[in-house]
C-alpha positions as CSV (number, residue, x, y, z in Angstrom):
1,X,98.8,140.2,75.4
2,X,98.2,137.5,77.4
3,X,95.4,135.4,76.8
4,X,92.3,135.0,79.9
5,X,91.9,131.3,80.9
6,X,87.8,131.8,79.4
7,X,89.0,133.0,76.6
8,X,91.5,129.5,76.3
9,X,88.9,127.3,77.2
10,X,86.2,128.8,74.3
11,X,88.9,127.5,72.1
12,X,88.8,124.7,73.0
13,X,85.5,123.7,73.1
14,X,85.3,124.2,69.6
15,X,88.6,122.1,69.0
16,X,87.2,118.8,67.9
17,X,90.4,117.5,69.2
18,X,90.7,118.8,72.4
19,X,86.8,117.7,72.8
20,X,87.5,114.6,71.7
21,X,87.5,111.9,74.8
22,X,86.9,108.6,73.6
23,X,90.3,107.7,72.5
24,X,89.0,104.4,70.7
25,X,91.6,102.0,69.7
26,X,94.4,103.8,71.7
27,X,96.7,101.6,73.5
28,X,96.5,102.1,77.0
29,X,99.0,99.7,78.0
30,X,102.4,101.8,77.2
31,X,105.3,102.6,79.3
32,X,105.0,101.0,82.9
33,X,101.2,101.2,82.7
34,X,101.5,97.9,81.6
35,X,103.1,96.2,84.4
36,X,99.8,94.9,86.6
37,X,95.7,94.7,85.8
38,X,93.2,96.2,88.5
39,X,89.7,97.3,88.5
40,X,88.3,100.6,86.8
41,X,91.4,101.7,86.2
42,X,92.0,105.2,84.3
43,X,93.5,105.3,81.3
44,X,96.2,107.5,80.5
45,X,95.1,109.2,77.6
46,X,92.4,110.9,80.0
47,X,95.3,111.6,82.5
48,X,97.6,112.5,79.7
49,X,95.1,115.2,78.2
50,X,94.0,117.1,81.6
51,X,97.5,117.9,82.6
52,X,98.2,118.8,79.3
53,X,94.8,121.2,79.4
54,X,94.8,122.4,83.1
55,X,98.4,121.6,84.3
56,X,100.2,123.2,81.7
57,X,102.8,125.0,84.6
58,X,102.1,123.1,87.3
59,X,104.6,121.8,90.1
60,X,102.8,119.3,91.8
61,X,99.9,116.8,90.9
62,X,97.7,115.1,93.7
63,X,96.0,111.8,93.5
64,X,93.7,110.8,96.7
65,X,92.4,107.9,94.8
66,X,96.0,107.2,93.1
67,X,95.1,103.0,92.5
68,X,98.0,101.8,90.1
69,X,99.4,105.2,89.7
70,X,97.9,106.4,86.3
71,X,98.2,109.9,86.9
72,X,101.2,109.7,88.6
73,X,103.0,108.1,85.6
74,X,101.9,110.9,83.9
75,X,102.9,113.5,85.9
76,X,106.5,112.5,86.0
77,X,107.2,112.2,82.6
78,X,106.0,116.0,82.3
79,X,108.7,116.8,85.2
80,X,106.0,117.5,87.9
81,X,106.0,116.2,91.3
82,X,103.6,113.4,92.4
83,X,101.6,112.4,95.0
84,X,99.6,109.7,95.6
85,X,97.5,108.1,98.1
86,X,95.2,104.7,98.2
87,X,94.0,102.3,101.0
88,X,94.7,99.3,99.2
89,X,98.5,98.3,100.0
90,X,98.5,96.2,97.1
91,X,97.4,99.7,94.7
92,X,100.6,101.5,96.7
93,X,103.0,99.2,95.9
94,X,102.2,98.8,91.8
95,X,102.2,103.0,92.3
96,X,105.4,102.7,93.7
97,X,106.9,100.4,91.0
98,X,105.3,102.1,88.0
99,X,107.5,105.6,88.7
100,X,110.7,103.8,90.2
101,X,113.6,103.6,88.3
102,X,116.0,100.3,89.3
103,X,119.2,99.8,87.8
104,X,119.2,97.9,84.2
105,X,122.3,96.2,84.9
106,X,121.2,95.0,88.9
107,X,117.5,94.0,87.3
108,X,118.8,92.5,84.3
109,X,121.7,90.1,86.6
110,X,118.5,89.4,88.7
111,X,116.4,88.2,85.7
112,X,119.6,85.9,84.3
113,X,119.6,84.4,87.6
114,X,115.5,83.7,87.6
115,X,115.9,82.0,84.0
116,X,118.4,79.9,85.8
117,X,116.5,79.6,89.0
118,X,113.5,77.8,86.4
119,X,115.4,75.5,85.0
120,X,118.0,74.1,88.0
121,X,115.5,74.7,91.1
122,X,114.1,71.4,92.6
123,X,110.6,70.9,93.8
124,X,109.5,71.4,97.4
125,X,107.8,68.3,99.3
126,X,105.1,69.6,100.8
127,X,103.8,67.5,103.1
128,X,100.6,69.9,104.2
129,X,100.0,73.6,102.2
130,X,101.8,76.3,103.8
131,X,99.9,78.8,106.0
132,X,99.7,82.0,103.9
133,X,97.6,84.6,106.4
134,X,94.8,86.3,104.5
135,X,93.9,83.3,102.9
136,X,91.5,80.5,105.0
137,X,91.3,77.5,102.3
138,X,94.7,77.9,100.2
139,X,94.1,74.8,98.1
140,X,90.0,75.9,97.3
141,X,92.1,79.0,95.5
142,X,95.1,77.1,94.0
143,X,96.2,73.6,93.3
144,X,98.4,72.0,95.0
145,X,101.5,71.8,91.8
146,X,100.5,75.6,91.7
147,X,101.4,76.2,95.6
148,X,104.5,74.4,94.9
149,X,105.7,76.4,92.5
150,X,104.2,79.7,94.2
151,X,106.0,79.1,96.8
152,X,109.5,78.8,95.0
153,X,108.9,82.3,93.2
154,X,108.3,83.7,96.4
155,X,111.5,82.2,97.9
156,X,113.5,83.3,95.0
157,X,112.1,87.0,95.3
158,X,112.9,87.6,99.2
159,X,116.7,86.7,98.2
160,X,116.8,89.8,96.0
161,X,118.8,92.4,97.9
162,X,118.1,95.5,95.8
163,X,115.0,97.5,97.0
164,X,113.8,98.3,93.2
165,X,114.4,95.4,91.8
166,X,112.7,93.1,94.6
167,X,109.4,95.5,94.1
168,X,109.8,95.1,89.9
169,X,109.7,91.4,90.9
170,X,106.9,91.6,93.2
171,X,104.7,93.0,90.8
172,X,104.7,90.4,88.4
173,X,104.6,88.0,90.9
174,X,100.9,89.3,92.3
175,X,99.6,88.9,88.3
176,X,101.0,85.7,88.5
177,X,99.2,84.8,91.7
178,X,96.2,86.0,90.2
179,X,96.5,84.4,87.1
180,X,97.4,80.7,88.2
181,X,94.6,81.2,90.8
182,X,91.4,79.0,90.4
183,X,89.6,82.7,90.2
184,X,88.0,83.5,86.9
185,X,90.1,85.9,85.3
186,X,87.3,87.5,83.4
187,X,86.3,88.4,87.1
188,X,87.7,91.0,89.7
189,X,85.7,89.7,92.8
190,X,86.7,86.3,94.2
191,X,84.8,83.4,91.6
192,X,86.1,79.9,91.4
193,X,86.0,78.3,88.5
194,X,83.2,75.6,87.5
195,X,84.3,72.4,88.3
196,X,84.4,71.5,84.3
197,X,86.6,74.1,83.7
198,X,88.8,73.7,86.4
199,X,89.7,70.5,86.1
200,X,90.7,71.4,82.1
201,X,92.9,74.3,84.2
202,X,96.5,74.0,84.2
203,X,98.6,77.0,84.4
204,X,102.4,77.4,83.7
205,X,103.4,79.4,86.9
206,X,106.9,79.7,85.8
207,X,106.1,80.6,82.3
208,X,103.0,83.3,83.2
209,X,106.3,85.2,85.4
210,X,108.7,85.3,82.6
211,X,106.2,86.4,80.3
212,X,105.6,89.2,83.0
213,X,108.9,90.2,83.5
214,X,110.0,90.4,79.9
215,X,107.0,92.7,79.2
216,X,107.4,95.3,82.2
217,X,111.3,95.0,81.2
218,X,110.0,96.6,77.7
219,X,107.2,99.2,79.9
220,X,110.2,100.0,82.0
221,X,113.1,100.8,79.1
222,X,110.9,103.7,77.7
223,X,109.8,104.3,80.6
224,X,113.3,105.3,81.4
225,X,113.9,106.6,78.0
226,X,111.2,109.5,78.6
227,X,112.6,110.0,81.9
228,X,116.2,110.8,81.1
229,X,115.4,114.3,79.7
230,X,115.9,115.3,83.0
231,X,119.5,115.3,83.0
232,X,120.5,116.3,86.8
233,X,119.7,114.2,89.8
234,X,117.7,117.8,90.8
235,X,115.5,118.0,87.9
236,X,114.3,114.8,87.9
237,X,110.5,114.7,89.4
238,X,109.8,113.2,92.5
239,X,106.9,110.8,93.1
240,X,105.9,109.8,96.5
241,X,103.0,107.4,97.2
242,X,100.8,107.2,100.6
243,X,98.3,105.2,102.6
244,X,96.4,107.7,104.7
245,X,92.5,108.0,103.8
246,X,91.2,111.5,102.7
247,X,88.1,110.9,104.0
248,X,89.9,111.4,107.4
249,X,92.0,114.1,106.5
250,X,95.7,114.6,104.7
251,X,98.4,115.1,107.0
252,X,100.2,118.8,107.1
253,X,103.4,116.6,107.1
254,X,102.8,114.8,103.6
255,X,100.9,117.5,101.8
256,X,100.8,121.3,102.8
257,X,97.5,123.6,102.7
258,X,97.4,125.6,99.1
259,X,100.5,123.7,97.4
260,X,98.7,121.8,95.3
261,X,98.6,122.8,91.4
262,X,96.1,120.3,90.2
263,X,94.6,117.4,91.1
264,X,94.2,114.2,88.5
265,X,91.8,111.4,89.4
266,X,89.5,108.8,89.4
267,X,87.1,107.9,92.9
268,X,85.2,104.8,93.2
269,X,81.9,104.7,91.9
270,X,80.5,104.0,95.1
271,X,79.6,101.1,98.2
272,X,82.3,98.1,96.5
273,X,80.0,95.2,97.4
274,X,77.9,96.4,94.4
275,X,80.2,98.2,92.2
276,X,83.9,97.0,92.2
277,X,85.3,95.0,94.9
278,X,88.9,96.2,94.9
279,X,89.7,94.4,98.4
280,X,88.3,91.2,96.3
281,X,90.6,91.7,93.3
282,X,93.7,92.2,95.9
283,X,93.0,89.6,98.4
284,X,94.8,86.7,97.0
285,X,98.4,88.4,96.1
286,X,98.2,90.8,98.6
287,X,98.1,87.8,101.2
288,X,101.1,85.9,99.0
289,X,103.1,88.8,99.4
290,X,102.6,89.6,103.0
291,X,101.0,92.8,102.8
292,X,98.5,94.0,106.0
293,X,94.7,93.2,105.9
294,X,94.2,92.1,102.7
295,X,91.1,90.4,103.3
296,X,89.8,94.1,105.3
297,X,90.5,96.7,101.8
298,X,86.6,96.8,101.1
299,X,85.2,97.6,104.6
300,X,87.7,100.9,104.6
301,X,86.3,102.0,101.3
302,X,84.2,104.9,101.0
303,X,80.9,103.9,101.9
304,X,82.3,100.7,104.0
305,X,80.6,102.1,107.0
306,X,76.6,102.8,107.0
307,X,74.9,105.5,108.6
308,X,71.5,104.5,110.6
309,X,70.3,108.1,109.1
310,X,70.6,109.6,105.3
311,X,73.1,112.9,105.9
312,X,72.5,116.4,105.0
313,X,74.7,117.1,102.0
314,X,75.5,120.0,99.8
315,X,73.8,118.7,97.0
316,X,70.0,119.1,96.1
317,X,69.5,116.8,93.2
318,X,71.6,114.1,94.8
319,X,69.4,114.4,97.8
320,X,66.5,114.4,95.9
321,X,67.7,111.2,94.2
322,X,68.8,109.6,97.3
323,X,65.0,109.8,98.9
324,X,63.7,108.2,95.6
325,X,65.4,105.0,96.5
326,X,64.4,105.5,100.2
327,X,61.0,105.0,98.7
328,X,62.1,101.8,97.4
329,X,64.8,100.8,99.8
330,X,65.9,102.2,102.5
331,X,68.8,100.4,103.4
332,X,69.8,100.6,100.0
333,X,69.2,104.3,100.0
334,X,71.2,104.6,103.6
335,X,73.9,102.8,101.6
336,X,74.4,105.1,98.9
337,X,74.4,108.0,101.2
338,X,76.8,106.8,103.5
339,X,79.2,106.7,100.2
340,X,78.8,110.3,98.8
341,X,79.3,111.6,102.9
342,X,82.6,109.9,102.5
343,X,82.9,111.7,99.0
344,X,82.4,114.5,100.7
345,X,84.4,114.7,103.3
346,X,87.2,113.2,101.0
347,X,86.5,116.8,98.6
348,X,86.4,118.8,101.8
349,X,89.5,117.7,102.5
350,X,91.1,117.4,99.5
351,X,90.0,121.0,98.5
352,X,92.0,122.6,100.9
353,X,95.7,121.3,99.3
354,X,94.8,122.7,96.1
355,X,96.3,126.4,95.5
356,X,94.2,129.4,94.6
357,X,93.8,128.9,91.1
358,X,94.5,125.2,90.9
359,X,92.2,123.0,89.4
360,X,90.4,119.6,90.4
361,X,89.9,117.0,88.0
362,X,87.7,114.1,89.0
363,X,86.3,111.2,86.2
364,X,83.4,109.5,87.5
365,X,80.3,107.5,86.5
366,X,77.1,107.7,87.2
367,X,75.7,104.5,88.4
368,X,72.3,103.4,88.8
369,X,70.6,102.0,92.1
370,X,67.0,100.5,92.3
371,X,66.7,101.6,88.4
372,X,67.6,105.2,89.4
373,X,70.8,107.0,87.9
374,X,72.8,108.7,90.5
375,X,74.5,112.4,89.7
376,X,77.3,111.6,90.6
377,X,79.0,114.4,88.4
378,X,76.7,117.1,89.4
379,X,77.4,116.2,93.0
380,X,80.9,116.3,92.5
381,X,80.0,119.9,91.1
382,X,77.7,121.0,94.3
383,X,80.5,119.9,96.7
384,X,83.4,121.7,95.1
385,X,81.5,124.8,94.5
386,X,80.2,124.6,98.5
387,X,83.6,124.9,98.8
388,X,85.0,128.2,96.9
389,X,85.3,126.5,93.7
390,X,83.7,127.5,90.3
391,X,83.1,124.9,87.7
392,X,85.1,125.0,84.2
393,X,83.5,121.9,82.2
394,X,82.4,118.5,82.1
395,X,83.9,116.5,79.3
396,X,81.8,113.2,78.4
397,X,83.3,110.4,77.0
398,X,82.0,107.0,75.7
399,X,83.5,104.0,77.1
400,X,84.6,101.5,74.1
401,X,86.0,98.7,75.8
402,X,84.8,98.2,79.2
403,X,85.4,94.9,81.4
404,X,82.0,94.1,82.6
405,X,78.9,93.5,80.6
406,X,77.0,95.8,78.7
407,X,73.9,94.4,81.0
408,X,73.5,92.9,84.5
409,X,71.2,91.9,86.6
410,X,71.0,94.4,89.9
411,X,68.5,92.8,91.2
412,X,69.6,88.6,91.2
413,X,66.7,87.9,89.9
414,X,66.3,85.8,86.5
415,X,65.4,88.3,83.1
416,X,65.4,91.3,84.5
417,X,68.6,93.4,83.6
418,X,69.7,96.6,82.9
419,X,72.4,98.8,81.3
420,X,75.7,98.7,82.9
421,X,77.7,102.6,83.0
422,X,78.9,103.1,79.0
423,X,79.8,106.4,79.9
424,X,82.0,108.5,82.1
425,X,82.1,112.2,83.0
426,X,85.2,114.4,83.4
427,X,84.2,117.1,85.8
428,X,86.7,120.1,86.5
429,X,86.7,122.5,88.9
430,X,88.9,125.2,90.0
431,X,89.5,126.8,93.0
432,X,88.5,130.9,93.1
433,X,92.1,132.8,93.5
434,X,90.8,134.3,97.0
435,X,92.8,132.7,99.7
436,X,91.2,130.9,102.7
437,X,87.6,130.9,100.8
438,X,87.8,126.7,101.2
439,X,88.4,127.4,104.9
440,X,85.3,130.7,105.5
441,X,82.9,128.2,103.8
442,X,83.8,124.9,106.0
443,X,83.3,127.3,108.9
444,X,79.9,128.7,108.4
445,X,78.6,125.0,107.4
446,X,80.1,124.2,110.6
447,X,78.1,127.0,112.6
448,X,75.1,126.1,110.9
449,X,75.8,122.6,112.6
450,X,76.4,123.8,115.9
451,X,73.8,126.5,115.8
452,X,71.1,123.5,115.1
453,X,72.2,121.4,117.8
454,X,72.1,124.4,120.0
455,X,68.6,124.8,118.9
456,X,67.4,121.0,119.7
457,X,69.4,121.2,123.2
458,X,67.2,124.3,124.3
459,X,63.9,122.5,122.7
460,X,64.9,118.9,125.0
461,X,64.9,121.4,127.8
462,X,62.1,123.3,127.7
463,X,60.2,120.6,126.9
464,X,61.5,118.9,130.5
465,X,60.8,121.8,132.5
466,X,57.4,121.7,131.2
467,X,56.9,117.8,132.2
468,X,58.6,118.5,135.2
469,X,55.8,121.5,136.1
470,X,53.0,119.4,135.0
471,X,53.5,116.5,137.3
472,X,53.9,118.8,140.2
473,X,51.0,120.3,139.0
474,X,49.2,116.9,139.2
């Protein structure tokens, strides 16, 4: 007899190990989710364990916040399909290097010939720093040696004629960029360096790539290794990674209506200028590297336009929440709203891919504004259930190694701080098996819309019927 999916998740809720989230001391840094650092990242234990819980038989995995391709790492080595989609050109292309596959014997003839290239190559005279768009004062982010030798790498890369093996290079390239900058590592937004420690600062660009190259050479091998279970070209899952913005919508043409299975991710924790400044992080190797806009990734963020007026959204204790800070700050407070409309509309959208039946897993954290925690997780609840799904659990789990401090100051000013987010909250929904329930809900909040605008139309013209009969009255 086959057992009911309540009946499955009662066991595991009293599974310490299944309820266990933490994974303290696990290495998150295995397979080619070591090649390339970025902000918030997921790790892929929490990845790992929800397909493993909710995705047992599915076909194809969704990520509409895929960053560097966490989930989607983990999908393929289970043999599902992968899809992924992120604003940030720089997140797409580690995405798309993380689950391709280039030839061992065309990366490792490239890699002989980049050992070679460090030793033989000769130094470029520049006689003025070369114009890399995206970045206004190239020598304020890098000295001048550093440029130099930049600028050699980046030479050597664009005479790689093998598609895969180019973007395996790329990759480490950007972490070298970033880590020969004059930008504080310890940092994801853009900080120079104090002058006292940047004149002590002296890095080996050449030896910072090999050191890259040799490690995402290990991250690819099993990598590969796990991958070659699927022994016919037709087995093998396929991952393919986007740029279009959920918040907008998600094209028929990339992702069909109800042929999702389960979705796997990780949103941003709100407006970036506060929280994590991805566009910030990217900026400097996204420019080296030629991708668009890199300097414009945080205004497209969720949130990166602000609404004059707080929005009506499907979520009463978020609302409530949201008009305690307008108490305190309104612009603050019309900045956090215009973030969870965006969340919104992202679900909205997003909630229509997913089959009957399929799940939606989102890991969030609840941040705090003006000294006020935000629900995130229960509005992630509210909005998915507005939408014809029914909530299966939140898992918490306990952040042990975090990079940012355990305090900060929110407010700039000198002694007063407060608690950073130690904790995240794995909320899963899943989608009642009625069809076209996502769709009958949209509608009516839709008509509800309409029906109120309707409303205020007839009140404007009453009320200038009624001025124009009192001045012809006068």
């Amino acid at each position: 007899m086959k057992k009911s999916l309540q009946l499955s998740i009662l066991e595991e809720l009293f599974n310490p190990a299944i309820n266990e989230w933490t994974f303290n001391g696990a290495s998150t840094r295995e397979l080619t989710h070591c090649y390339h650092d970025y902000p918030a990242r997921m790790i892929p234990q929490i990845a790992e364990k929800l397909i493993d819980l909710y995705g047992r038989n599915a076909k194809l995995l969704f990520d509409p916040y895929c960053g560097t391709g966490t989930s989607l790492v983990e999908g393929v080595i289970r043999g599902i399909d992968v899809i992924g989609t992120d604003i940030n050109p720089l997140a797409r292309m580690i995405s798309q290097a993380k689950t391709s596959m280039p030839s061992f014997f065309a990366l490792d003839n490239s890699i002989r010939h980049f050992n070679d290239f460090v030793l033989r190559s000769q130094a470029i005279n520049l006689e003025k720093p070369p114009l890399i768009p995206g970045i206004s004062r190239i020598e304020f982010w890098f000295k001048p040696q550093v440029i130099e030798k930049l600028l050699r790498l980046k030479i050597f890369i664009e005479t790689l004629e093998d598609d895969n093996v180019c973007l395996f290079f790329k990759i480490a390239f950007s972490e070298t960029v970033r880590e020969s900058s004059n930008t504080r590592n310890d940092e994801f937004k853009l900080y120079r360096y104090q002058p006292e420690k940047l004149k002590l600062f002296n890095p080996n660009v050449f030896y910072i790539m090999s050191s890259k190259l040799k490690r995402n050479r290990l991250g690819l091998e099993r990598f590969v290794s796990l991958m070659s279970q699927f022994k016919s070209t037709e087995s093998v899952p396929i991952a393919k990674i986007y740029g279009f913005n959920t918040v907008e919508g998600i094209p028929e043409e990339y992702i069909r209506k109800n042929s999702v299975d389960i979705v796997v991710t990780s949103p941003p924790y709100g407006d970036s200028h506060t929280t994590v400044a991805y566009g910030q992080y990217s900026r400097l190797s996204a420019a080296w590297l030629g991708l668009e806009e890199p300097e414009g990734v945080d205004r497209k963020l969720m949130g990166g336009k602000i609404q004059k007026k707080i929005p009506r959204l499907p979520s009463e204790q978020l609302t409530e929440t949201i008009e305690l800070i307008a108490q305190k700050d309104q612009k603050r407070a019309n900045e956090v709203a215009s973030f969870y409309q965006d969340l919104y509309k992202s679900i909205t959208n997003v909630a229509q891919v997913i089959k009957p039946g399929g799940f939606a897993c989102y890991v969030v954290g609840n941040r705090k504004v003006k000294g006020i925690v935000l629900p995130t997780d229960v509005a992630i609840i509210n909005f998915f259930s507005s939408l014809g799904y029914e909530h299966i659990d939140t898992h918490n789990r306990v952040i042990p190694n975090k990079r940012m401090p355990l305090r900060n100051s929110p407010t700039n000013v000198v002694g007063i701080n407060d608690e950073t987010m130690t904790r995240e909250y794995i909320v899963v929904m899943r989608r009642r098996r009625r069809a076209g329930v996502v769709a009958e809900k949209q509608s009516v909040y839709r008509t509800q819309s309409k029906k109120e605008k309707t409303k205020s139309k007839k009140k404007r013209a009453i009320s200038k019927k009624a001025k124009r009969r009192s001045g012809k009255r006068g």
